[in-house]
C-alpha positions as CSV (number, residue, x, y, z in Angstrom):
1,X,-17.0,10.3,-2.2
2,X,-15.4,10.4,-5.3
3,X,-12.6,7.5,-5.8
4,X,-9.2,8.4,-5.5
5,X,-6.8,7.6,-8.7
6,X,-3.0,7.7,-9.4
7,X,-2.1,7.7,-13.2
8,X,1.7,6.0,-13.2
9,X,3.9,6.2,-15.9
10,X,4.5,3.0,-17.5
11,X,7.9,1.4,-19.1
12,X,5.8,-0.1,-21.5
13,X,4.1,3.1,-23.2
14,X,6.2,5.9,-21.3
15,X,2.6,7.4,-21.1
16,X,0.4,8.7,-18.2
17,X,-3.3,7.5,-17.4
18,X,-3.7,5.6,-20.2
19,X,-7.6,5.0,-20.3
20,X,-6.9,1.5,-22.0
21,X,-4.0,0.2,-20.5
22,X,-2.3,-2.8,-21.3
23,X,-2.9,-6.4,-19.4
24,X,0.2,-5.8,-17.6
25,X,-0.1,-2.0,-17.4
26,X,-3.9,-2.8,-15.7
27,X,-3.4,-1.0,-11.9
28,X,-2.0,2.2,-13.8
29,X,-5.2,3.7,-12.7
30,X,-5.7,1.9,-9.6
31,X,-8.4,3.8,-6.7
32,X,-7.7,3.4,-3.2
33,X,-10.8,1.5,-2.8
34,X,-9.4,-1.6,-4.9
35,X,-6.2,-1.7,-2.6
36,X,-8.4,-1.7,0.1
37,X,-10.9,-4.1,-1.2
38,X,-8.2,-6.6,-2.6
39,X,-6.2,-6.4,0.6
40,X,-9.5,-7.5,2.6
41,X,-10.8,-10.1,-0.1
42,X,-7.0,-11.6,0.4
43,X,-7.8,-11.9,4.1
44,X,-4.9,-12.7,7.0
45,X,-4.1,-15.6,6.2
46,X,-2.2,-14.3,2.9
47,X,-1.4,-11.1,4.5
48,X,1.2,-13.0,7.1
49,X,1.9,-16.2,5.8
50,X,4.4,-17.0,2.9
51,X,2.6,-17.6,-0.6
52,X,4.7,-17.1,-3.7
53,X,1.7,-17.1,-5.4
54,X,0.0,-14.4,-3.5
55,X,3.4,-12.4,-3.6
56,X,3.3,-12.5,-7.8
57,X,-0.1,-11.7,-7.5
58,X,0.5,-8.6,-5.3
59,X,3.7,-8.1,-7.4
60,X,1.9,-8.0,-10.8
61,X,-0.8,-5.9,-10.0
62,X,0.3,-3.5,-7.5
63,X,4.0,-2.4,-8.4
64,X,3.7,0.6,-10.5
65,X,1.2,1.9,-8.1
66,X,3.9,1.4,-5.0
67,X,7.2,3.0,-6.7
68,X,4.6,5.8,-7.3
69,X,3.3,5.5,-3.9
70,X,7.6,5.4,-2.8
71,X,7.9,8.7,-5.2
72,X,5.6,10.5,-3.0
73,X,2.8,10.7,-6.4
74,X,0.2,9.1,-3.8
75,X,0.5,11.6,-1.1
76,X,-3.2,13.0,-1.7
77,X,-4.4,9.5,-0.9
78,X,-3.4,10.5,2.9
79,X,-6.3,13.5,3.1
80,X,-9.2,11.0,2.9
81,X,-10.7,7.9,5.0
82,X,-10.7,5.6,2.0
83,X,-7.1,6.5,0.8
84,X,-4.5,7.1,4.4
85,X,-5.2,2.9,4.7
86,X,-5.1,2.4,1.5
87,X,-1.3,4.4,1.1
88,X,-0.2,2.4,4.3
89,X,-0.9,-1.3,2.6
90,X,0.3,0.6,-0.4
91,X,3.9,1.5,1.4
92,X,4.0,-1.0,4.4
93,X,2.2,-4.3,3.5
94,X,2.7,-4.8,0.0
95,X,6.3,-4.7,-0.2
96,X,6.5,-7.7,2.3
97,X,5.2,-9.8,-0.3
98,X,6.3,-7.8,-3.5
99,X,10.2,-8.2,-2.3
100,X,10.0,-11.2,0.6
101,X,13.5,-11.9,1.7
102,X,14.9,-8.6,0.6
103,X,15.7,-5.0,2.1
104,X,13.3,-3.5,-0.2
105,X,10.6,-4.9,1.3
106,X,11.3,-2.5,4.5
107,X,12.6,0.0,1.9
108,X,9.4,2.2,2.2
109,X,8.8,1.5,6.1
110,X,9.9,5.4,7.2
111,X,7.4,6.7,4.7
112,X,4.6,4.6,6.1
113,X,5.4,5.1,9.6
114,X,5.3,9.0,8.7
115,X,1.7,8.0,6.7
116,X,0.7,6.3,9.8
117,X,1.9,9.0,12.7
118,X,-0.7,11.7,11.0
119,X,-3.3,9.3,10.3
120,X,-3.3,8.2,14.3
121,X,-3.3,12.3,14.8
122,X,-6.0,13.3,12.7
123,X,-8.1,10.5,14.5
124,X,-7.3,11.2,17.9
125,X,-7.6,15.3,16.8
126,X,-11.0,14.4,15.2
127,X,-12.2,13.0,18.5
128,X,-13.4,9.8,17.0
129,X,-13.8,6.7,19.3
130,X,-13.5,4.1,16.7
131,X,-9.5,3.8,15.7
132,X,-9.1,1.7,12.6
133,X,-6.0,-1.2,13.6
134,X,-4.2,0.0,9.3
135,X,-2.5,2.9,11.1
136,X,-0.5,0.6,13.6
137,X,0.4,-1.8,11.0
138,X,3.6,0.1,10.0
139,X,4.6,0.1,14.0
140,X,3.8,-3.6,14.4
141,X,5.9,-4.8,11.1
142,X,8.6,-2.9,11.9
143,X,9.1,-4.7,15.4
144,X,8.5,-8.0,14.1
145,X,11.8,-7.0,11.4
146,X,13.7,-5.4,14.9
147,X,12.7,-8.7,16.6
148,X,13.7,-11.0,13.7
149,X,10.7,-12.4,12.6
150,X,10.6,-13.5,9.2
151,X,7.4,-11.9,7.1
């Protein structure tokens, strides 16, 4: 499968798809498979506990990519296996670290809810037995805000 890619614009060169971008420009170009595989390499216990340095990690690398992915620019990431997680951790789990403590980091929960209700309906409507946990994520996130629970 060919890997997915989103060409942001950047404030730096005001260009698109830069094929040498800058060292902070670097995820312009980012494929659904790195989000994926950075997510997992990161592992749980950065994904729910508080690390300022994961967040400026996360922050750093992955911003452009999510106000595109908030823009709606990743929307054909949604179409594929590799990409609908990817756009959720895109739109739901990086922007708990990205913003921690803010109402942006719930900013782009509707759109990853959305993301999440046709991913769980092409699975069931595909009659697969295996359900991947990403497309619940947005679900279980936004009780734990409803609830109170600091992320």
């Amino acid at each position: 499968m060919a890997a997915l890619k989103i060409a942001v614009r950047t404030k730096a060169t005001g260009l698109k798809g830069s094929t040498a971008p800058r060292a902070n420009e670097w995820m312009s170009n980012a494929t659904a498979a790195e989000v994926v595989s950075f997510w997992r390499d990161a592992g749980p216990d950065k994904w729910f506990d508080r690390d300022e340095a994961f967040d400026r990690a996360v922050r750093s690398r992955f911003l452009p990519l999510h106000e595109a992915a908030a823009r709606g620019e990743l929307a054909a990431w949604e179409a594929s296996a590799e990409g609908a997680p990817a756009l959720l951790i895109v739109l739901d789990q990086f922007p708990r670290n990205m913003f921690r403590g803010s109402a942006r980091a719930f900013a782009t929960d509707a759109l990853a809810r959305a993301v999440a209700d046709r991913a769980r309906t092409r699975l069931r409507s595909s009659g697969g037995r295996r359900v991947a946990a990403v497309p619940y994520l947005p679900f279980i996130s936004g009780r734990r805000r409803v609830r109170g629970v600091a992320n």
